[in-house]
C-alpha atoms as an extended CHARMM CRD file, in Angstrom:
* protein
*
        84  EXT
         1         1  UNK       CA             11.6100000000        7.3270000000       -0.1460000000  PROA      1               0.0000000000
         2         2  UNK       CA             10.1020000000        3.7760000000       -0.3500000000  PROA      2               0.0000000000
         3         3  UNK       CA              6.8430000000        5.0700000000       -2.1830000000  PROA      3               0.0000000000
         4         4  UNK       CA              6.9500000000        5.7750000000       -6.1680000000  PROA      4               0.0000000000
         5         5  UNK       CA              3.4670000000        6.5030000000       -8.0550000000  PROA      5               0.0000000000
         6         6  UNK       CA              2.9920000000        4.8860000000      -11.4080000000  PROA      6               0.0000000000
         7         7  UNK       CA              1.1810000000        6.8140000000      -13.6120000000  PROA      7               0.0000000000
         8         8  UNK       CA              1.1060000000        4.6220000000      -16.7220000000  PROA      8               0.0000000000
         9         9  UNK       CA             -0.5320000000        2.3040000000      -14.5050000000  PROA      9               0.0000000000
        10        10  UNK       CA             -2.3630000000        4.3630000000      -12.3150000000  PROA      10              0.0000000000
        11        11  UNK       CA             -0.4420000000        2.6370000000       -9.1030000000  PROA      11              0.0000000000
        12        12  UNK       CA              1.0410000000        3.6090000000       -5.5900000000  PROA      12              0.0000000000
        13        13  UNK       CA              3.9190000000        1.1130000000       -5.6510000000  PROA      13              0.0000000000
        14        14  UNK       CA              5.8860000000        0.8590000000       -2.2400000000  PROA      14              0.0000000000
        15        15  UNK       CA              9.4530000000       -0.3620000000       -2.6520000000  PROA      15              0.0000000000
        16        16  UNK       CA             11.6270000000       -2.2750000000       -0.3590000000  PROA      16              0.0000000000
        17        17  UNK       CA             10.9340000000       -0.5610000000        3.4650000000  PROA      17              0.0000000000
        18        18  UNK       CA              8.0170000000        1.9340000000        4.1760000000  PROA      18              0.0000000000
        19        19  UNK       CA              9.2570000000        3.9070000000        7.1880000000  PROA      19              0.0000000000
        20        20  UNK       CA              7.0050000000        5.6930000000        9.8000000000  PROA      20              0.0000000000
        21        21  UNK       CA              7.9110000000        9.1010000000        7.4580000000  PROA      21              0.0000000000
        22        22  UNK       CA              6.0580000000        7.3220000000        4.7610000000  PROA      22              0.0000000000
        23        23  UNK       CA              2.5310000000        7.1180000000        5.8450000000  PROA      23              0.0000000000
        24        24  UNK       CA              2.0020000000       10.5110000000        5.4480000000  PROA      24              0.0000000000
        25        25  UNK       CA              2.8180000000       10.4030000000        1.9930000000  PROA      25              0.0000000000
        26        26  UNK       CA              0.7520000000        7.4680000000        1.0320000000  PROA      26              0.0000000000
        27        27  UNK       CA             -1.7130000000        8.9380000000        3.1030000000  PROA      27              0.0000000000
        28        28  UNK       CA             -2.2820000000       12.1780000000        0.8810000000  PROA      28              0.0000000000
        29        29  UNK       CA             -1.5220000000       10.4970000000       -2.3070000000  PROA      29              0.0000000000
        30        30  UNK       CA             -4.7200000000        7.8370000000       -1.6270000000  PROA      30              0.0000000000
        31        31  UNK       CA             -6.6430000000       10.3900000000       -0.0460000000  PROA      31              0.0000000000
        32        32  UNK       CA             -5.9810000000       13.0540000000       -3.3770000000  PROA      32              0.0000000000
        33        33  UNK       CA             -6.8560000000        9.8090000000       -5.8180000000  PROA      33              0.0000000000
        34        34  UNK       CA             -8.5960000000        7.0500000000       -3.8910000000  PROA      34              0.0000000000
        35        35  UNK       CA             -8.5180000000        5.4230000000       -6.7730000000  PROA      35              0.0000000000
        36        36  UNK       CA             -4.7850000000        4.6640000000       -7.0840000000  PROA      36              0.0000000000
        37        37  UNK       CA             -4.5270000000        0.7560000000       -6.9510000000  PROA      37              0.0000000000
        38        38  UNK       CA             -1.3410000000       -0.4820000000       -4.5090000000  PROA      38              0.0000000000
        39        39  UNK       CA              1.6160000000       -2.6840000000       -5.9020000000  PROA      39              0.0000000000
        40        40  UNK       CA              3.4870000000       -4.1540000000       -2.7640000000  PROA      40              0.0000000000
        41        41  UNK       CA              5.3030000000       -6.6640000000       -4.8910000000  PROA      41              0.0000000000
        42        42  UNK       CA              8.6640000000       -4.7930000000       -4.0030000000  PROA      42              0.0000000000
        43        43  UNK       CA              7.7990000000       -4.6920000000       -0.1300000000  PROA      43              0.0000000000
        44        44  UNK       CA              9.8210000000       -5.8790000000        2.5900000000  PROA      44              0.0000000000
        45        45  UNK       CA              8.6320000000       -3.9980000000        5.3850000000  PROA      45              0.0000000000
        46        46  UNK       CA              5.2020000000       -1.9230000000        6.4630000000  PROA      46              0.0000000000
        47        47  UNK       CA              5.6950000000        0.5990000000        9.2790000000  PROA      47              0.0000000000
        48        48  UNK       CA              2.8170000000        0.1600000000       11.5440000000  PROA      48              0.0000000000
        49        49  UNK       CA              1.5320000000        3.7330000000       10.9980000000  PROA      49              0.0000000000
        50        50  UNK       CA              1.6270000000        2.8550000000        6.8590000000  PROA      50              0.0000000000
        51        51  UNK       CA             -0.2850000000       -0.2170000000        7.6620000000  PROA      51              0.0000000000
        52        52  UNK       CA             -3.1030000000        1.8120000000        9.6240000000  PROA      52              0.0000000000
        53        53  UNK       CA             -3.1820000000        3.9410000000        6.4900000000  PROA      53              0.0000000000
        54        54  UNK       CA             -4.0720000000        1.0330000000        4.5950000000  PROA      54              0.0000000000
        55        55  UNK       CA             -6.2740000000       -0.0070000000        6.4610000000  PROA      55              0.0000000000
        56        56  UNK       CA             -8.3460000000        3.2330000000        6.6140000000  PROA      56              0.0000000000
        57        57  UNK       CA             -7.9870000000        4.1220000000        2.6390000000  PROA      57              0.0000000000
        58        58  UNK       CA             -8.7690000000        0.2200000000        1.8870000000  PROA      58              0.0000000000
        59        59  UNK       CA             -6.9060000000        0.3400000000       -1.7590000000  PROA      59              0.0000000000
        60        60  UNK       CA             -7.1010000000       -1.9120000000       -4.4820000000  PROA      60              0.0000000000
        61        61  UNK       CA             -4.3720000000       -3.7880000000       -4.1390000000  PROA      61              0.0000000000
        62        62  UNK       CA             -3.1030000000       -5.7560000000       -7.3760000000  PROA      62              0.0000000000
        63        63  UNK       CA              0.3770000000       -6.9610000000       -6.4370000000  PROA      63              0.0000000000
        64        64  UNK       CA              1.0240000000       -8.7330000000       -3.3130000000  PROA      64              0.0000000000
        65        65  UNK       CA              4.7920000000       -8.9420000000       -1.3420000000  PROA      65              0.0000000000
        66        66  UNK       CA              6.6420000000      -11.7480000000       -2.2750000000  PROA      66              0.0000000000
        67        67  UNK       CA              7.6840000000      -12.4170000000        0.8010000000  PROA      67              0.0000000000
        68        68  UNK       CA              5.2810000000      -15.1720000000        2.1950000000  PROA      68              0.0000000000
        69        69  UNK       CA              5.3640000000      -14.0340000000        5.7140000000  PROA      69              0.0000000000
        70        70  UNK       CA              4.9020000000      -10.3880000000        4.9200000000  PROA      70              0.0000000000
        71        71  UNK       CA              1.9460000000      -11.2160000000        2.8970000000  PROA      71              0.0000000000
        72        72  UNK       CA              0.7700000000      -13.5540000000        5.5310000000  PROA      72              0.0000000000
        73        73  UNK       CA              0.6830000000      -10.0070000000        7.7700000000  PROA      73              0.0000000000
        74        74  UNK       CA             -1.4920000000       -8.1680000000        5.1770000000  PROA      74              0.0000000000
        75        75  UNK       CA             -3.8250000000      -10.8350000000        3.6300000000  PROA      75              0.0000000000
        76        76  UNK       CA             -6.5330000000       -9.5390000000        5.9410000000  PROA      76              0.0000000000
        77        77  UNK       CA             -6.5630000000       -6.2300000000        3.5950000000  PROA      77              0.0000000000
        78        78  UNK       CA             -7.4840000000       -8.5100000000        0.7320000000  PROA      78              0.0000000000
        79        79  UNK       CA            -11.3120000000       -9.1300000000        2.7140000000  PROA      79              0.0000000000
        80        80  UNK       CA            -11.5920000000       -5.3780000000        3.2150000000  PROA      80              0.0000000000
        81        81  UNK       CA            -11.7130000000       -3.4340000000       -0.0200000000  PROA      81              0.0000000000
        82        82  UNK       CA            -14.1670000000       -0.5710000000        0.0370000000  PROA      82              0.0000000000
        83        83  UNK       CA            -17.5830000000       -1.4340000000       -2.2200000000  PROA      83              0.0000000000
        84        84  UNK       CA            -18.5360000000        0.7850000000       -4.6120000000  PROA      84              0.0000000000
């Protein structure tokens, strides 16, 4: 599994590919602490269906991919964090 929850942190970190089998699990793990910032600083590839997630839980997101095309792909996220 691609998705690893640091708890020191208080982070959903997703590591190297997140697969369509993924989404559900960052799915429930944002939806049981909304809360949870996102590290994608390991990232190489976002499923479509983990990318919709995103989209709907809106996390705080404090590490971007390295990769400058992947981030390219998700820079739109950074405009639509949730306001508290």
């Amino acid at each position: 599994m691609s998705v690893e929850v640091l708890k020191e942190q208080h982070t959903l970190k997703i590591i190297e590919n997140a697969e369509i089998e993924d989404a559900e699990t960052i799915f429930e793990l944002l939806q049981k602490d909304p809360k949870l910032s996102l590290d994608l600083s390991e990232c190489k590839h976002l499923h479509t269906s983990c990318l919709q997630v995103l989209m709907l839980m809106k996390p705080n997101i404090v590490a971007w991919p390295k990769d400058k095309g992947l981030y390219m792909w998700l820079s739109f996220l950074e405009n639509g964090k949730k306001e508290e």
